[in-house]
N, C-alpha and C positions, 0 to 999 in steps of 0.2 A: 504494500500500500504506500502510495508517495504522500510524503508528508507536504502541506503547505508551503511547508517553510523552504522547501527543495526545490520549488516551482521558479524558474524564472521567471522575471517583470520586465520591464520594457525598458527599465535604466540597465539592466544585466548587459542588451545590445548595445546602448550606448557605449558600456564602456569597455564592450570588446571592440567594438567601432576604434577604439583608443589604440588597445592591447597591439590589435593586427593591422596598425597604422604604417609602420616600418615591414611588415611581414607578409600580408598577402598583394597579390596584386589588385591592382584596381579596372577591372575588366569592364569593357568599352558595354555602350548602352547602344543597340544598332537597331537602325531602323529602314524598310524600304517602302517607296512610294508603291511600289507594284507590290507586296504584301497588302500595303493599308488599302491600297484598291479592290485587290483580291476581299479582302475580309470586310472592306466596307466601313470602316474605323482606324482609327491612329493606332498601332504596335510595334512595340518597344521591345527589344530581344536583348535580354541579360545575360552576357555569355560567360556563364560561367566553366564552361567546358575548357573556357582560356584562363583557367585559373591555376595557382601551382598545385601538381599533381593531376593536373587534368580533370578537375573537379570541384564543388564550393566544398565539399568538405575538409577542406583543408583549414578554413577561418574555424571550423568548430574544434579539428586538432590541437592545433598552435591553442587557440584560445583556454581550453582546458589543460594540456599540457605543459606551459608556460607557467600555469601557477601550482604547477606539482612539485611537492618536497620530495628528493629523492633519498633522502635520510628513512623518510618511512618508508619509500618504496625501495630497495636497493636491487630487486630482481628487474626494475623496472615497467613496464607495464605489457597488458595482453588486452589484444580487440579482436571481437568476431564479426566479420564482416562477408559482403558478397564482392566485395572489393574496393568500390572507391572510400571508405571510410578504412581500410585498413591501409593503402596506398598513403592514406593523408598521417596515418597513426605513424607508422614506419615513418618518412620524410621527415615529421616533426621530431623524432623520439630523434633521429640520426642529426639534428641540427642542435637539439638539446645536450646529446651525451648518454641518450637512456638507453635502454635495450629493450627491444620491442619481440614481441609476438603475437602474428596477427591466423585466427581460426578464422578458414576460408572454404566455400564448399567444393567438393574436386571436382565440381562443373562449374565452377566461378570461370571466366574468361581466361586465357591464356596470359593475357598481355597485363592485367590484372595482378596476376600471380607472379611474373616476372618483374614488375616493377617494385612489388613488394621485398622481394628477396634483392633487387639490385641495391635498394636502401637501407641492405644490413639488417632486415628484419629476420625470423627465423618462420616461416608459414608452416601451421598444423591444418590439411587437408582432413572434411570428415563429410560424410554424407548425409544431405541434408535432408534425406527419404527417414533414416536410419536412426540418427543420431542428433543430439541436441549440442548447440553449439556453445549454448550459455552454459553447461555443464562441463564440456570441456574446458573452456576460458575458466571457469571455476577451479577447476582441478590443477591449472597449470598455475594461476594464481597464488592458490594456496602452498603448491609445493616452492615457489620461488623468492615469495613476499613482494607481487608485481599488482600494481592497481590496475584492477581490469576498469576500459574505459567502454564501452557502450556506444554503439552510431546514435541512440537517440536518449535514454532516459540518462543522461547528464547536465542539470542546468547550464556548463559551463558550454558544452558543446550546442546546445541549441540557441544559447545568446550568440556563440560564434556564425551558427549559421544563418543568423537572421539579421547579419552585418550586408549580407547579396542585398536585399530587398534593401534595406536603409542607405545603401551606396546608390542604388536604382532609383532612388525616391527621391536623392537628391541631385543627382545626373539628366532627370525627366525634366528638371525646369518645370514642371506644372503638372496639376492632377489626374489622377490614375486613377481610372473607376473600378478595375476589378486585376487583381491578379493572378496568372495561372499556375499552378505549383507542383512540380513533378512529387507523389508522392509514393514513399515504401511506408517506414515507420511512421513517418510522421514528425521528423529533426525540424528538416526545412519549412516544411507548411508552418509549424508550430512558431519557431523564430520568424518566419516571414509576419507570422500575426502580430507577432510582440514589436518589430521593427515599423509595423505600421502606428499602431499606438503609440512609440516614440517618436515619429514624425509627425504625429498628429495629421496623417493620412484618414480620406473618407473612403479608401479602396478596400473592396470586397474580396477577401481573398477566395481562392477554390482550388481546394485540393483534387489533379488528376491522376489516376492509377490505371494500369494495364487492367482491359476488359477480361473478367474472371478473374481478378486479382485485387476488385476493389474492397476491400475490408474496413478504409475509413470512412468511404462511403457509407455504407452498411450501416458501420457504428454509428455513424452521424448519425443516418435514422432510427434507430433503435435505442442511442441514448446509453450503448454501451460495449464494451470493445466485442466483436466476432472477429470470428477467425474465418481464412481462405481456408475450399475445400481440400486444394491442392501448394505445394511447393515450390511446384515448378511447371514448365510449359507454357510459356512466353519468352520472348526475346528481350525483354525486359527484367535482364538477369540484377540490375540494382534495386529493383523497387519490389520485388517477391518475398516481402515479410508474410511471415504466418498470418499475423492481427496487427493492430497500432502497437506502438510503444506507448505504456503506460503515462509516463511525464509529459511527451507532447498533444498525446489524446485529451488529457488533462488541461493541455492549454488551452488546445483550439476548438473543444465540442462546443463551447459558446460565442466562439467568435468566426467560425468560418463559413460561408455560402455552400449551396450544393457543391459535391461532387462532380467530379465528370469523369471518361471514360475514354481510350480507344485502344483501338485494336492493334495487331501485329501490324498487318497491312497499312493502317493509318499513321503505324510508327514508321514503318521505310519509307513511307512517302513525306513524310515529314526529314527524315534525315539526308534527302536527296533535296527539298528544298531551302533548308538552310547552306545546302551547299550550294547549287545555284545562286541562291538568292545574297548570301554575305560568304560564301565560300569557308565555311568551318565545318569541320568534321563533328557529328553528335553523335554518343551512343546510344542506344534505344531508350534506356531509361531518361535518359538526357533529351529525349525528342518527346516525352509523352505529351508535354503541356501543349508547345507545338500543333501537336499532331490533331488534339481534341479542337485547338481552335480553326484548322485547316478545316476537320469535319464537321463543326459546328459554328459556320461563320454571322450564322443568326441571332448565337448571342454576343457577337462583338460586334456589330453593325450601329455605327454613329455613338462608340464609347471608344476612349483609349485603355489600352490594355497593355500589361506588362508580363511576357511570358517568361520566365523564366526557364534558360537552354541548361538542365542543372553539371552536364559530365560528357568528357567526352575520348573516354578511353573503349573503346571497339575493337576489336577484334579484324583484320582487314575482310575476312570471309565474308563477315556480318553486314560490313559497310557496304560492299560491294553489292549485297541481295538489295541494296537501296535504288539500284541502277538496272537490275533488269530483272525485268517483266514487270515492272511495279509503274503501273496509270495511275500519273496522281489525280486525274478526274473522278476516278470515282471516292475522292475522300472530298469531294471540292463540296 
């Protein structure tokens, strides 16, 4: 049960805002006249796929990371991830001095896994059909005296990651009626809420999930966490959480807008036009938000919108399936 008192608040962002001032980058706010045509409203593409590590979670690493004693921790620290949250754990740990291990599923992407290890991390592979990963992170924990860090129920890491949207809000030069938010756990959506509250923004956030994969959706309307039937089976290998992550579910069940959805299909086509269109490479979870407003252009018609591109570490097989056979008409 998360306590109150654990919950981030909206000064938390501010003053990661501070922390990852010197540390992350500050990735460009892009926009195209032939997008806003396409969709019929002003959109604003937050590229966070250009951030270090190839991903926003890197402001949520640094940002909790940063303020770890390693006197308590001397084995260092342990994350379970599907990969860009352990990519951003490894980088940080290796710029700090810590020693990292990051549980990752043996279907996690190739290029994922290898980034991980090129940063000095040590990666425990386990099957995520089979096996619980929190359990392992636990076990390696205990044996070493390593603080396990968590992609979402960290206040420290969800004020980190909710430094994108507040960089974005102030990069926009003017207001944002809704914004779209690639969701798994629940890290990003959650800080995205809290960063609008500190800006004193009137945007509607809304969190998107891979179709059969939406579980915050769900929760939203049920009012309480469910869980996916399944683990896997989408190409949206970052955003395949079982259920929400308790702390962020906790932020955002009363501050966020509907859900939305789309599909595999809707995702290649989305990731072939952010390359056309600003020429960046996205990985599929990294295109969902994208890809829902590509398919649902009706509700962004005469509003500015700010989507958020969250990752952009792919695999080249993957990327490539974005380029043939895939008609981006029928997502239009």
């Amino acid at each position: 049960m998360i306590d109150v008192q654990d919950l981030p608040i909206a000064g938390d962002v501010l003053d990661a805002a501070g922390r990852l001032s010197t540390a992350a980058v500050v990735t460009p706010l892009l926009n195209s006249p032939d997008l806003d045509a396409r969709l019929g409203g002003r959109v604003w593409i937050k590229a966070e796929n250009l951030q270090r590590t190839g991903a926003f979670k890197f402001r949520g690493a640094f940002n909790c990371l940063s303020r770890l004693d390693p006197r308590r921790f001397p084995g260092g620290v342990v994350a379970y991830s599907t990969g860009n949250h352990g990519q951003a754990i490894a980088t940080v740990a290796r710029m700090l001095g810590l020693q990292a291990t990051i549980v990752m599923p043996i279907d996690a992407p190739a290029v994922k896994v290898a980034k991980a290890r090129q940063q000095g991390a040590r990666v425990e592979l386990y099957d995520r059909r089979t096996q619980s990963r929190e359990d392992i992170a636990t076990a390696i924990a205990g044996q070493s005296a390593a603080a396990i860090i968590p992609p979402g129920d960290n206040r420290y890491v969800v004020a980190g990651q909710g430094t994108a949207a507040l960089e974005a809000l102030r990069q926009a030069g003017g207001p944002i009626d809704t914004i779209l938010v690639p969701c798994g756990g629940g890290g990003l959506t959650a800080g995205t809420c809290l960063a609008v509250e500190a800006a004193g923004s009137p945007a509607v956030v809304q969190p998107v999930e891979p179709a059969d994969f939406d579980d915050t959706r769900r929760s939203l309307l049920a009012q309480a966490r469910v869980t996916n039937a399944a683990v896997d089976g989408s190409i949206c290998d970052s955003l395949l959480a079982r259920l929400p992550a308790e702390l962020p579910f906790a932020v955002h069940r009363h501050r966020v807008g509907p859900g939305l959805t789309a599909t595999d299909h809707e995702v290649l086509v989305a990731m072939r036009v952010a390359f056309e269109e600003f020429r960046v490479v996205l990985e599929p979870g990294g295109a969902v938000a994208l890809a829902a407003a590509l398919a649902n252009p009706e509700t962004l018609r005469g509003r500015t919108t700010l989507i958020i591109t969250s990752g952009g570490n792919v695999d080249a097989d993957v990327f490539t399936r974005a380029f043939l056979h895939v008609d981006d008409r029928k997502a239009a």
